[in-house]
C-alpha positions as CSV (number, residue, x, y, z in Angstrom):
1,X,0.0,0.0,0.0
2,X,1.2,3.1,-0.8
3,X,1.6,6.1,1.4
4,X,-0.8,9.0,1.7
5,X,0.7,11.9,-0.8
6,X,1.5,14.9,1.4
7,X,-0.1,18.0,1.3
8,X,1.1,21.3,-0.3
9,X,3.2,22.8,2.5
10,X,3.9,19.7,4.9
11,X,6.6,17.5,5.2
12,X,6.4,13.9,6.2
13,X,8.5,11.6,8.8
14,X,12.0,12.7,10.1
15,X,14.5,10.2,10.3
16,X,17.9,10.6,12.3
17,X,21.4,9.2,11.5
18,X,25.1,10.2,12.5
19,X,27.0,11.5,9.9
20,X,31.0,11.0,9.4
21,X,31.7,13.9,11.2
22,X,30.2,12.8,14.2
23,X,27.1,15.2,13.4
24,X,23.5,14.4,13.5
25,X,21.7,14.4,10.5
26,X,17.7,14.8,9.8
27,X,15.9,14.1,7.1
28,X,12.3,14.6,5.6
29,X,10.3,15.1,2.2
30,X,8.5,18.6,2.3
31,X,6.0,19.1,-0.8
32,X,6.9,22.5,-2.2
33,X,3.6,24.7,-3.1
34,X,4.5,23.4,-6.7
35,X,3.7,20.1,-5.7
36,X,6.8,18.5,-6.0
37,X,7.9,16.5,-3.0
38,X,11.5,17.1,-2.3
39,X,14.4,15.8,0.1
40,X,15.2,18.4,3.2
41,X,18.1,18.0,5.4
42,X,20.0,19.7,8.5
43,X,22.2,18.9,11.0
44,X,22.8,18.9,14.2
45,X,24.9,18.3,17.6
46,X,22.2,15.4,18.6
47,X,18.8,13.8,17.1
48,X,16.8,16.7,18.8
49,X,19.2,19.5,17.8
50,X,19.0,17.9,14.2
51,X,15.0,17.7,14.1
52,X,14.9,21.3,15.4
53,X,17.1,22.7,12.4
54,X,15.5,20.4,10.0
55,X,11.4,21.5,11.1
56,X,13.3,25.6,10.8
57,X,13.9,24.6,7.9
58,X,11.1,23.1,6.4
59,X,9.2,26.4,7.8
60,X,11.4,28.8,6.1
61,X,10.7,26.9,3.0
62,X,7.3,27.5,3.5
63,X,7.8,30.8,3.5
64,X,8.5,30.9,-0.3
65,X,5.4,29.5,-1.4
66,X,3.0,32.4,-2.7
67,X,0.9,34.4,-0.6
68,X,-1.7,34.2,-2.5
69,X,-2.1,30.3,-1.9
70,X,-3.9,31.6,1.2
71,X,-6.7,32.5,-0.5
72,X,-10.3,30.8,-0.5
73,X,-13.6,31.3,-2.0
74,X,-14.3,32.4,1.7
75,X,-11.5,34.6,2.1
76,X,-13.1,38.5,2.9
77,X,-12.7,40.9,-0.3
78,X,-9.9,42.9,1.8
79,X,-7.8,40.2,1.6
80,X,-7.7,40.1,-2.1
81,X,-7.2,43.6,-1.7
82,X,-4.1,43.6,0.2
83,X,-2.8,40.2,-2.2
84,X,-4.0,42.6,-5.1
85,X,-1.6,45.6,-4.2
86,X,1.5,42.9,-3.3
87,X,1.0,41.2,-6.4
88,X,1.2,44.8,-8.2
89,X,4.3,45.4,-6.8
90,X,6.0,42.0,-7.2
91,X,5.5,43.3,-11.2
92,X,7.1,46.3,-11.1
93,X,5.3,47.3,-13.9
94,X,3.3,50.1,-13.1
95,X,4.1,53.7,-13.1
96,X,4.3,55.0,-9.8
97,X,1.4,57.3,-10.2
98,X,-0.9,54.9,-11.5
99,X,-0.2,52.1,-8.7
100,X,-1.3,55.1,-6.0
101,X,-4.2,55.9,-8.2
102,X,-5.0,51.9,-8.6
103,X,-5.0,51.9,-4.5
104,X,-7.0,54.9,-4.3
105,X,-9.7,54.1,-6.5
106,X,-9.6,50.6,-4.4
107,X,-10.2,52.2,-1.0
108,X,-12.4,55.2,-1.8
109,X,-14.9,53.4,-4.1
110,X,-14.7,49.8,-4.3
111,X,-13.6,48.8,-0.8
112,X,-16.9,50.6,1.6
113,X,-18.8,48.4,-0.7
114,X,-17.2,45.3,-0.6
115,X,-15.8,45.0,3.1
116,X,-17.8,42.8,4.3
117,X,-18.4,39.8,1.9
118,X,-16.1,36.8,0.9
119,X,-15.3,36.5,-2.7
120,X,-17.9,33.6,-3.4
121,X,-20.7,36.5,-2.5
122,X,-19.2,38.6,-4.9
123,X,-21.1,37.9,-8.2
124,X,-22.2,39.4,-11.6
125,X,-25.1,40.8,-10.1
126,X,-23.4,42.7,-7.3
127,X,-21.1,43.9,-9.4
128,X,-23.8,45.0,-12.1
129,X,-25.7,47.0,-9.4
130,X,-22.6,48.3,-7.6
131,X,-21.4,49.7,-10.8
132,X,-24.9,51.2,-12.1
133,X,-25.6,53.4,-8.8
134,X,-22.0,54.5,-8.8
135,X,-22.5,55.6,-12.5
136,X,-25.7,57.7,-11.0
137,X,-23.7,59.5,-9.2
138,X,-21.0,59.8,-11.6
139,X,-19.7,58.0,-14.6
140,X,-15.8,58.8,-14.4
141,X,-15.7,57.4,-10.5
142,X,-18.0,54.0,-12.3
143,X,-15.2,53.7,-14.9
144,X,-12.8,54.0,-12.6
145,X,-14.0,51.4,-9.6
146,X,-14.8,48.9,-13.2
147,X,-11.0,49.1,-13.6
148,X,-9.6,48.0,-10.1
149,X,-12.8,45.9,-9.7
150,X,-12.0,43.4,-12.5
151,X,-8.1,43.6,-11.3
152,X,-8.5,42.3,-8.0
153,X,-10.9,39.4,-8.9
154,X,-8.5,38.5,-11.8
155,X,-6.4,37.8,-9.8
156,X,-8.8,35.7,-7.9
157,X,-9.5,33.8,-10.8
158,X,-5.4,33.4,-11.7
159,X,-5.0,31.6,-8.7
160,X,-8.3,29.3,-9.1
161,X,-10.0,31.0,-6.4
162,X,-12.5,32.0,-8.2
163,X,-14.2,30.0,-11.6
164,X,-14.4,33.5,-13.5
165,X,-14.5,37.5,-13.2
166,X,-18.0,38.3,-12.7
167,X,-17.2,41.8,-13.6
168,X,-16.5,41.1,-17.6
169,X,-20.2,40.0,-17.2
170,X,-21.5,42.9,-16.1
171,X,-23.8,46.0,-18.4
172,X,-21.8,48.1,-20.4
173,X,-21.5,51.6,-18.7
174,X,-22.8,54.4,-21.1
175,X,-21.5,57.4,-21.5
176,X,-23.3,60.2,-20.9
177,X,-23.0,62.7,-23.9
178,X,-20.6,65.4,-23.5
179,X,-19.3,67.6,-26.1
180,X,-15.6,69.1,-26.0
181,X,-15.4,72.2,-24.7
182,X,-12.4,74.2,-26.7
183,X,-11.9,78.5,-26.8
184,X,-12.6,80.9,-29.5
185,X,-9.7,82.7,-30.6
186,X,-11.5,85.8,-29.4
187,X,-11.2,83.6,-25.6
188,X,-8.1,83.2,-25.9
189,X,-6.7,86.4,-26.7
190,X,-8.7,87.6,-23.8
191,X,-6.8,85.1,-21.9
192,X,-4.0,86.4,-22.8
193,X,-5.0,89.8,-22.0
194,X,-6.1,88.9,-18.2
195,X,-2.0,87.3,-18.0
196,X,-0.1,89.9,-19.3
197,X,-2.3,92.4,-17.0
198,X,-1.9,90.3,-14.3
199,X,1.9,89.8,-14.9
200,X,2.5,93.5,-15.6
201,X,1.7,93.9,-11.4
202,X,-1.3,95.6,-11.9
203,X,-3.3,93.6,-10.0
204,X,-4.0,94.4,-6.4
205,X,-3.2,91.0,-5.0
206,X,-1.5,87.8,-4.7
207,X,2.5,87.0,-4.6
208,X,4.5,89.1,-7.1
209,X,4.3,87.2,-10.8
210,X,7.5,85.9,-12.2
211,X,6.4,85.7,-15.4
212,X,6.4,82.4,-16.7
213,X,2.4,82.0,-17.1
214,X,1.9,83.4,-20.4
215,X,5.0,81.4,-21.6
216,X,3.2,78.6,-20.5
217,X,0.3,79.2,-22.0
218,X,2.2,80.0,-25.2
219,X,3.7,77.3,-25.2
220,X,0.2,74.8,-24.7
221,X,-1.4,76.4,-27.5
222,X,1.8,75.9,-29.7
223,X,2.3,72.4,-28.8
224,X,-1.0,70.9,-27.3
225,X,1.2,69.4,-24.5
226,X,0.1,68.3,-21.4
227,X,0.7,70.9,-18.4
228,X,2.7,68.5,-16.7
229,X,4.7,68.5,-20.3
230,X,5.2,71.5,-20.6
231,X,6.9,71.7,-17.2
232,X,9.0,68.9,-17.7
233,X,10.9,71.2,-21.3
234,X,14.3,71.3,-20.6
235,X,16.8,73.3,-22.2
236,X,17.9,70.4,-24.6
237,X,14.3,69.8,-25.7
238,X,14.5,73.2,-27.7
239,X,15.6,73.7,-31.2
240,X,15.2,77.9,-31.3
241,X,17.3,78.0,-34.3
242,X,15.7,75.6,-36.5
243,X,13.3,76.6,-39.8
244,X,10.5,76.6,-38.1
245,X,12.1,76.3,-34.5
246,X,10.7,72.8,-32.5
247,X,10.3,71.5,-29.0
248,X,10.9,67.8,-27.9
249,X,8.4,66.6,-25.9
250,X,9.5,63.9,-24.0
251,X,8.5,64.0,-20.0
252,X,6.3,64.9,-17.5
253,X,6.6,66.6,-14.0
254,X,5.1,63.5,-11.3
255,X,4.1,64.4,-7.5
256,X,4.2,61.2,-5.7
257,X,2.4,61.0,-2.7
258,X,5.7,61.4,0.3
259,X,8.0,62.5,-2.5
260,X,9.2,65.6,-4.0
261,X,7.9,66.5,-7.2
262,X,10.0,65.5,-10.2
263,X,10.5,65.3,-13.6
264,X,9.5,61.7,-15.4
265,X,11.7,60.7,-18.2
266,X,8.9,59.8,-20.7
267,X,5.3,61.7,-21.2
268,X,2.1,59.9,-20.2
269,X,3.3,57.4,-22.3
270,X,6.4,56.2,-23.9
271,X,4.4,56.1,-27.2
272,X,4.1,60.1,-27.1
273,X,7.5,61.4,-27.5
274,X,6.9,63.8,-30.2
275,X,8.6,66.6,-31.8
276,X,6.3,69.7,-32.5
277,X,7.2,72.7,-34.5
278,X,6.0,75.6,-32.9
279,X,4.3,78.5,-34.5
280,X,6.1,82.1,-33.9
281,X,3.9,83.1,-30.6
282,X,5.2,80.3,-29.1
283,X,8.8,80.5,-30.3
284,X,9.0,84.3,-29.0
285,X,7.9,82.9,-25.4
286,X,10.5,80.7,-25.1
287,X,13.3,82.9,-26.3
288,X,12.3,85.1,-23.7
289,X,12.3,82.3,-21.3
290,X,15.4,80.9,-22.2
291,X,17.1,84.6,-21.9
292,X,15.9,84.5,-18.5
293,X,17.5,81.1,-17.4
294,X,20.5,81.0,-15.2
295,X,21.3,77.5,-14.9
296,X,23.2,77.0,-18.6
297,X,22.5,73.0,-17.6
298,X,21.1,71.2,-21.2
299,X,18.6,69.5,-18.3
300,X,17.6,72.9,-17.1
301,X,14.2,73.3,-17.1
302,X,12.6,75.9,-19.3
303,X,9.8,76.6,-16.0
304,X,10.8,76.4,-12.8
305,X,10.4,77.2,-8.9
306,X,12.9,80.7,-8.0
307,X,15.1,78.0,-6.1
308,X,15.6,76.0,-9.5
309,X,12.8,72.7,-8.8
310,X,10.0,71.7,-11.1
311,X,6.8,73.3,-10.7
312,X,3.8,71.5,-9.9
313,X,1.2,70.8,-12.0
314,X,-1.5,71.7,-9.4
315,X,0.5,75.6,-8.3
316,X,-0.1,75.9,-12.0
317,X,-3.4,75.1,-12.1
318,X,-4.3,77.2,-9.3
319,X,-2.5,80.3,-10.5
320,X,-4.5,80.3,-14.0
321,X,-7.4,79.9,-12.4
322,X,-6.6,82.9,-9.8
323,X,-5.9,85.0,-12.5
324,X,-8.7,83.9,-14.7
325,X,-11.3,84.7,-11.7
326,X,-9.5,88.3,-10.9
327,X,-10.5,88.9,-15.0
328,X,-13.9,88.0,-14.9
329,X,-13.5,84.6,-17.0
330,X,-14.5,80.9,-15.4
331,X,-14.4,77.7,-16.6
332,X,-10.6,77.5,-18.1
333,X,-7.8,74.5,-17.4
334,X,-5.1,74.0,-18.7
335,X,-6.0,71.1,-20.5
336,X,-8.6,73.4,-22.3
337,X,-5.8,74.7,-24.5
338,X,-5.0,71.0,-25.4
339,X,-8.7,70.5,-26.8
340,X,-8.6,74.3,-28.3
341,X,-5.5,73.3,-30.2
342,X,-7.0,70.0,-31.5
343,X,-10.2,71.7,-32.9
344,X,-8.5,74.0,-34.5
345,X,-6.2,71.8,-36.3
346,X,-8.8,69.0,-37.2
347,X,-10.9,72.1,-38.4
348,X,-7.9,73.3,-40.8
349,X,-6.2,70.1,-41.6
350,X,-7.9,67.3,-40.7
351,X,-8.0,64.8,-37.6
352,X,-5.0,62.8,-38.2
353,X,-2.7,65.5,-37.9
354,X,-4.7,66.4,-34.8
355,X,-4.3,63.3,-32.9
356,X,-0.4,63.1,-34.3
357,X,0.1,66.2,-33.0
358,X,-1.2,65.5,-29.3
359,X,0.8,62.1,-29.6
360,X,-2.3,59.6,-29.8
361,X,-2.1,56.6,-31.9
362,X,-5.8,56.1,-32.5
363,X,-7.5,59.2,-33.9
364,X,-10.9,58.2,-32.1
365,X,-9.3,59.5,-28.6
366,X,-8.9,62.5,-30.3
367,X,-12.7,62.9,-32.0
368,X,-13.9,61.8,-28.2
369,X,-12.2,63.8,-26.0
370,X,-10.9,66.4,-27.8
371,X,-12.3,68.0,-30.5
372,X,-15.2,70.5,-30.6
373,X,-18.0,69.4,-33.4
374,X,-18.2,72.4,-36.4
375,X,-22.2,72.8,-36.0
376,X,-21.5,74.6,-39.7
377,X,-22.6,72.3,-42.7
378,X,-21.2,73.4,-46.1
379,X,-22.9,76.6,-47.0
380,X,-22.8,75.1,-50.5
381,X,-26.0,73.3,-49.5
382,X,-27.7,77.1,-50.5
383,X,-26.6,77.4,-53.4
384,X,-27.8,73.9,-54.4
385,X,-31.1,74.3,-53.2
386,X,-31.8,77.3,-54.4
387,X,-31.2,75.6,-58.1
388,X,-33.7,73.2,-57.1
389,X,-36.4,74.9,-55.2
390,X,-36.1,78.3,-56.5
391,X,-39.7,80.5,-57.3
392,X,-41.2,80.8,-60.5
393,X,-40.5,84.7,-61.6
């Protein structure tokens, strides 16, 4: 008869003997968490010294086996949580930014849900309803919960916890109709107005300007880049004396949650390195920018803090919208200028050199999110009816 197979993570009898060097040796077969059954050995001064060394052993190796082994069907959805976020990590693959976000999203929208129940309660219907009243409230926090929701129970399902992901069974969120909101060219030269009023110390409060707002918004509507873009131009980026002149985009400025804000070596994605020609507004801005900059350092940045740092995206974002509110004018982010830039180059040229110009790869991004629909239709269309319809004289 043969003997009972061991279970994942045990080991079976120890067995003594002396050893030539007058040691004590012990001896067992531990079943690694792959399943294969494996001679351990240690050694000691005597049997019990031996068996000690040899059961430390055996526990250490138990240590290597995968955490997530530990999961069950009854296991509570914050354990999968925590697995989830290790699991992340043991990749490396994820940006920084978007592993805090990931956690975020977890523990904000998913988890107050979900605390309570064991992963065998969580099913397609659950998940459906979750997701619908989340979408009530907003569509963007639905879309984002979807994400990390269908994560974590992957992962479930990787490791045979679960059969499958009840969230790719769930209704499709819609959308709710939104059309891109870009400026006239009348806005924006009122925008640029409100800036050079505001820079020229005329108005009655806040810090003293140091000028570098309107080059930054020059520099947005000549590019389309991101904000965080934009701040991440260094001094090698720039080609001023070119025909036209051209800026490399190629980073980003990151704030890390317990870190100091930095400059990322690659833009949102890797895929979106791009250089842009810049018109001549734009090319003015930075020559006076690059006048002004004392670090002659090729990675000097082309904005940055008095004491030489990166500026952050959000003391950006904050100053155009101080300024903005001291002329009168609401509504305007900095990513506005990005959409204002695509409209007006899908309106002139087209919307593949709209979405190559703001780096996407799939020109649908750019008709979604980006672009502001031309409510004109052809005025031709007179002309033609008027042929067919016209009164008898």
């Amino acid at each position: 008869m043969s003997r009972p197979r061991l279970s994942i993570g045990t080991y079976g009898e120890i067995t003594t003997r002396r050893i030539p060097s007058r040691r004590v040796e012990a001896r067992t077969r531990y079943r690694d968490w792959d399943g294969v059954a494996r001679l351990v050995q240690a050694s000691g001064e005597t049997p019990a010294a031996a068996t000690r060394a040899l059961k430390a052993k055996c526990a250490e190796r138990n240590l290597l086996a995968p955490t997530t082994g530990t999961l069950a069907p009854d296991s509570l959805f914050p354990d999968l949580v925590e697995y989830w976020l290790e699991d992340i990590d043991l990749e490396g693959r994820l940006a920084t930014a978007t592993r805090q976000l990931y956690e975020r999203d977890m523990r904000t929208l998913v988890l107050p849900a979900f605390a309570g129940l064991t992963l065998r309660e969580i099913g397609v219907a659950r998940c459906d309803q979750f997701l619908k009243q989340l979408a009530k409230q907003s569509y963007a926090k639905a879309k984002h919960a979807r994400v990390v929701l269908r994560l974590a129970l992957a992962l479930a399902v990787r490791h045979e916890v679960l059969p499958r992901n009840p969230v790719d069974h769930v209704a499709r969120l819609h959308r709710p109709a939104r059309t891109p909101d870009a400026l006239t060219p009348v806005e924006v030269n009122a925008i640029r107005a409100a800036v050079a009023f505001w820079e020229a110390g005329r108005s009655p409060s806040g810090p003293r300007p140091d000028g570098q707002l309107g080059a930054i918004v020059e520099v947005m509507l000549g590019t389309s880049a991101r904000i965080g873009e934009v701040l991440a131009i260094r001094r090698r980026d720039i080609d001023i004396t070119a025909a036209p002149p051209s800026i490399r985009i190629a980073g980003t400025i990151v704030s890390h949650r317990g870190e100091p804000t930095a400059r990322q070596d690659h833009p949102k994605t890797a895929k979106s390195r791009r250089t842009v020609a810049i018109p001549s507004f734009t090319a003015e801005a930075v020559r006076r920018r690059l006048a002004k900059l004392e670090e002659p350092s090729l990675d000097a940045l082309l904005f940055s803090s008095r004491e030489g740092t990166p500026l952050t995206t959000n003391n950006v974002r904050r100053q155009l919208r101080r300024v903005m509110e001291l002329a009168g004018i609401t509504g305007v982010t900095p990513h506005m200028f990005r959409r204002t830039v695509a409209t007006a180059i899908s309106a002139q040229a087209g919307v593949d050199l709209a979405a190559e110009l703001l780096g996407h790869t799939d020109p649908k991004i750019t008709i979604q999110h980006y672009i502001r629909r031309n409510e004109m239709v052809n005025p031709a269309t007179a002309e033609l009816l008027e042929r067919a319809f016209a009164k008898d004289t």
